[in-house]
C-alpha positions in Angstrom: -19.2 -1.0 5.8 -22.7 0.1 5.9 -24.1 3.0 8.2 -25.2 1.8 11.6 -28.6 2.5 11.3 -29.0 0.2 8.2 -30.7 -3.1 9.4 -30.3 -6.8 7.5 -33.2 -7.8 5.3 -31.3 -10.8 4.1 -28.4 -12.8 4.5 -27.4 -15.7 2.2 -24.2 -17.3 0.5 -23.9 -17.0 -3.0 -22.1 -19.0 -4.7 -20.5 -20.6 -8.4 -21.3 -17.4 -10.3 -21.5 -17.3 -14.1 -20.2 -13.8 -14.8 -21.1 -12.7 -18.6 -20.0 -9.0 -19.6 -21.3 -7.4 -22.7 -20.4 -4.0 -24.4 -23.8 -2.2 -25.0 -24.4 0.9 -26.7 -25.7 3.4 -23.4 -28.8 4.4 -25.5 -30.3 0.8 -24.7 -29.8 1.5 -21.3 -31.5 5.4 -20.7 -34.8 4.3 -19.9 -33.4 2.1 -16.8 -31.2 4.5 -15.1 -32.9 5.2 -12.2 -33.6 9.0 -10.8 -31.1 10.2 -8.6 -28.3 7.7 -10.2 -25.8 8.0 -13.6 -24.2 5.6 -15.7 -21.3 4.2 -14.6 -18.4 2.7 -17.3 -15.6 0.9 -17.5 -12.9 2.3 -19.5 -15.4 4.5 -21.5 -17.3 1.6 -21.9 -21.2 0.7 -20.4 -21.5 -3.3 -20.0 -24.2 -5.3 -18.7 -23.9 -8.8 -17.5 -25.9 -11.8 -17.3 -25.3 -13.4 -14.0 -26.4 -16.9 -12.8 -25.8 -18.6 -9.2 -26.9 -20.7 -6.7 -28.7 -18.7 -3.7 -27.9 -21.0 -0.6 -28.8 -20.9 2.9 -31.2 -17.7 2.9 -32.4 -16.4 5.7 -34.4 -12.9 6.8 -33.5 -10.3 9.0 -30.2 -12.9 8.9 -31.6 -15.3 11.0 -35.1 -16.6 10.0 -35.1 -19.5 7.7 -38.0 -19.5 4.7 -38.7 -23.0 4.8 -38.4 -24.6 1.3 -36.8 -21.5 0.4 -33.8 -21.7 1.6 -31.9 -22.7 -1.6 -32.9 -22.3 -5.1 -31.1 -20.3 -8.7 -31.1 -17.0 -9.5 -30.0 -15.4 -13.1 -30.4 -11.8 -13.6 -29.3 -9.7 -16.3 -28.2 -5.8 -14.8 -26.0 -3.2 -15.5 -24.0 0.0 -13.9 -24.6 3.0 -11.9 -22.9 5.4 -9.6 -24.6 7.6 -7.3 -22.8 10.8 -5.4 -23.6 11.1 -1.8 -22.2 13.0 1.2 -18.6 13.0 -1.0 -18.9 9.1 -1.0 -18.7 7.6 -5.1 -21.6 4.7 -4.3 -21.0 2.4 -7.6 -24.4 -0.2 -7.9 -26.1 -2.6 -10.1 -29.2 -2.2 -11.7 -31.6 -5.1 -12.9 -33.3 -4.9 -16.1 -34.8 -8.3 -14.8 -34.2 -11.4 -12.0 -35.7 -14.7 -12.9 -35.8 -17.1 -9.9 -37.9 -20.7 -10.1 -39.5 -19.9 -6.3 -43.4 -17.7 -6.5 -42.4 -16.4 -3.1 -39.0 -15.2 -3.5 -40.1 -13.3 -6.4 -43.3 -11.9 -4.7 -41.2 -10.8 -1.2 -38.3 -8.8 -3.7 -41.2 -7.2 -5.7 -42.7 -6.3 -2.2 -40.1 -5.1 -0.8 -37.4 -3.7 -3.5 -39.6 -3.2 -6.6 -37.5 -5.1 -8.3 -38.4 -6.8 -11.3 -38.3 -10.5 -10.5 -40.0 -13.2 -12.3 -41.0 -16.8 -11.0 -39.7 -19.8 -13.9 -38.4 -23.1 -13.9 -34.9 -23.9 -13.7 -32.7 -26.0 -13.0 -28.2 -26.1 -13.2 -25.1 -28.3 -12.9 -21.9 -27.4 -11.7 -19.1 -29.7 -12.5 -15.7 -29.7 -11.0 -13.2 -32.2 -11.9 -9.3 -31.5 -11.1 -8.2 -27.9 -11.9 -11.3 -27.4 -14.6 -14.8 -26.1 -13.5 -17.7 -26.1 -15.3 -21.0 -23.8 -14.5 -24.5 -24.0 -16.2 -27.7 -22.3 -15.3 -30.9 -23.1 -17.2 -34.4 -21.4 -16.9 -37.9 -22.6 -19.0 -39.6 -19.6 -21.2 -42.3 -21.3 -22.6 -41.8 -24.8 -24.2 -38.1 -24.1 -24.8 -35.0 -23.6 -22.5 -32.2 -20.8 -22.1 -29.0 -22.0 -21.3 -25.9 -19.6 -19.8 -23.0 -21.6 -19.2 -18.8 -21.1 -18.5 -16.1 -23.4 -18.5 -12.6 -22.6 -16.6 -9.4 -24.2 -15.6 -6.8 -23.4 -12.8 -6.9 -21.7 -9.8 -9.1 -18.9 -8.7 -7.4 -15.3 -8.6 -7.7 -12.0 -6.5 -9.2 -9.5 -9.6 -6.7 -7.4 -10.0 -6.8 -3.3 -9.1 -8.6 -1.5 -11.9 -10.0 -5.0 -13.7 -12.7 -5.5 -15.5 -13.5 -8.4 -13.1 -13.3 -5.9 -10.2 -15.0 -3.4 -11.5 -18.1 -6.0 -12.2 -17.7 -8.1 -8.7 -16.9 -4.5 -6.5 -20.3 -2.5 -6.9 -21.8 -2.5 -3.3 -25.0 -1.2 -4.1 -28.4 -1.8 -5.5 -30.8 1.1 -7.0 -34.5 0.2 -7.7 -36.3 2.2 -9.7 -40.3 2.8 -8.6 -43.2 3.2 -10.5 -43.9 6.5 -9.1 -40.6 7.7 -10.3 -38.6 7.4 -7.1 -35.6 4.9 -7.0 -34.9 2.7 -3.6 -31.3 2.2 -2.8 -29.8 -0.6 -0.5 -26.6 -2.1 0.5 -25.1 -5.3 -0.4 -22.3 -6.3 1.6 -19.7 -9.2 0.8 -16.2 -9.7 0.9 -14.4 -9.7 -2.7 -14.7 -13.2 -4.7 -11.9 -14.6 -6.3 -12.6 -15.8 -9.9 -11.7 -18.0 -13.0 -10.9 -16.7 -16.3 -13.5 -18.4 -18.4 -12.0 -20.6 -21.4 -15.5 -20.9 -22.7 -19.0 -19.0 -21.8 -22.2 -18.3 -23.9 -25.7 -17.4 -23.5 -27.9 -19.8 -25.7 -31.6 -19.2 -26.3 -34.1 -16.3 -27.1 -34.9 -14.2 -24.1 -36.9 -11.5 -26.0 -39.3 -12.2 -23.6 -37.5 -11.1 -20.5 -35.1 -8.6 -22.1 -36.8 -7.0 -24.9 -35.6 -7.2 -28.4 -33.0 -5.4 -28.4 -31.0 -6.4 -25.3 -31.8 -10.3 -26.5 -29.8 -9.7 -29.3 -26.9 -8.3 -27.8 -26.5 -11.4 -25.0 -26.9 -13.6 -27.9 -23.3 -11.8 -29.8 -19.7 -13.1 -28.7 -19.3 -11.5 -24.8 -17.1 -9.4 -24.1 -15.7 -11.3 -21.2 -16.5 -14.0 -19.2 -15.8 -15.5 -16.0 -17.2 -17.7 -13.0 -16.4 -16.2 -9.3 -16.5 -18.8 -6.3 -19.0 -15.9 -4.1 -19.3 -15.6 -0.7 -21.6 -15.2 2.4 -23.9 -12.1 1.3 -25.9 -9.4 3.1 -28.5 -7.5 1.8 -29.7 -4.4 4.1 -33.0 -3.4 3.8 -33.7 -0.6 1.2 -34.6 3.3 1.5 -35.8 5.8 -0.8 -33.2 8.4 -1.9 -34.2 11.5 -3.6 -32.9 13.1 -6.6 -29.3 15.1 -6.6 
């Protein structure tokens, strides 16, 4: 749980995640780490993921309704950090970028996180028929559209201790770099989201223009692993400035 003095910014549910894990060399990822934060691995191993959901029901402070913002997609391609404080191992996300299709969603997390969000069209379709489930997220760059997508079948599972799937869905934390050099840190509480095993999942497009050349051709390879989690109800506390250890 989060310290008492935090205060909600933002509650929302997210859910039907598309969960898209790639190996990257850590090299591609030095000039994001933010100060006062290291690289976090799984197994040895640095991943990023390209992650798409639906953002429903939003509301500030956890109670204020944006109106005609209440519901719209998000996809966002981060990676992994840990931070060290007071003896407590705080394991975050980083976003190299957030794409969302709403001006002033992207305009309040710039505000207010620094974070590096960028207003787009979308759309998605989410398809569930029997046992199977299907998830697609699309976004406009240009005149031509990226696609992530995942298929799965059965029942949702409980990630098991020490999975890859946990270790992706079970970082509590979000670090913002700043342009001054600082980093903001804030809490993101949830309960842990069961999850599919994807039979099928792929990034199609070229998002050169979002992720830079290099990170465009990795989430363009064969992932690593795939899955879609069902999500939850999701609060975000507001952020503060850490410094350096």
């Amino acid at each position: 749980m989060p310290p008492s003095r935090e205060r909600v910014f933002l509650s929302a549910h997210w859910l039907d995640l598309v969960i898209v894990n790639y190996e990257v060399e850590p090299s591609l990822l030095k000039n994001y780490v933010p100060n006062g934060t290291e690289l976090d691995s799984f197994k040895g191993k640095a991943m990023i993921s390209l992650v798409g959901f639906r953002f429903l029901r939003t509301r500030l402070f956890g109670v204020l309704p944006i109106p005609f913002h209440s519901d719209f997609d998000e996809v966002n391609l981060r990676f992994y950090v840990r931070r060290r404080h007071l003896g407590e191992d705080r394991r975050g996300v980083v976003f190299i970028r957030e794409i969302v299709p709403k001006r002033a969603v992207a305009y309040i997390a710039r505000a207010v996180y620094g974070e590096k969000y960028s207003r787009v069209p979308m759309r998605h379709s989410i398809v569930t028929n029997g046992n199977r489930k299907s998830a697609e997220y699309e976004w406009r760059l240009g005149h031509e559209w990226c696609k992530l997508h995942a298929q799965a079948e059965g029942d949702p599972m409980t990630p098991g201790e020490g999975s890859l799937e946990q270790f992706i869905t079970e970082h509590y934390w979000g670090y913002s770099a700043q342009r001054d050099g600082g980093c903001v840190e804030y809490h993101v509480a949830h309960d842990p989201w069961r999850v599919w095993a994807a039979t099928g999942a792929a990034f199609e497009g070229d998002a050169t223009a979002l992720y830079g050349s290099a990170l465009a051709e990795v989430i363009r390879t064969v992932p690593h692993s795939a899955f879609i989690a069902e999500g939850s109800p999701v609060l975000v506390y507001r952020g503060v400035r850490i410094r350096e250890t």
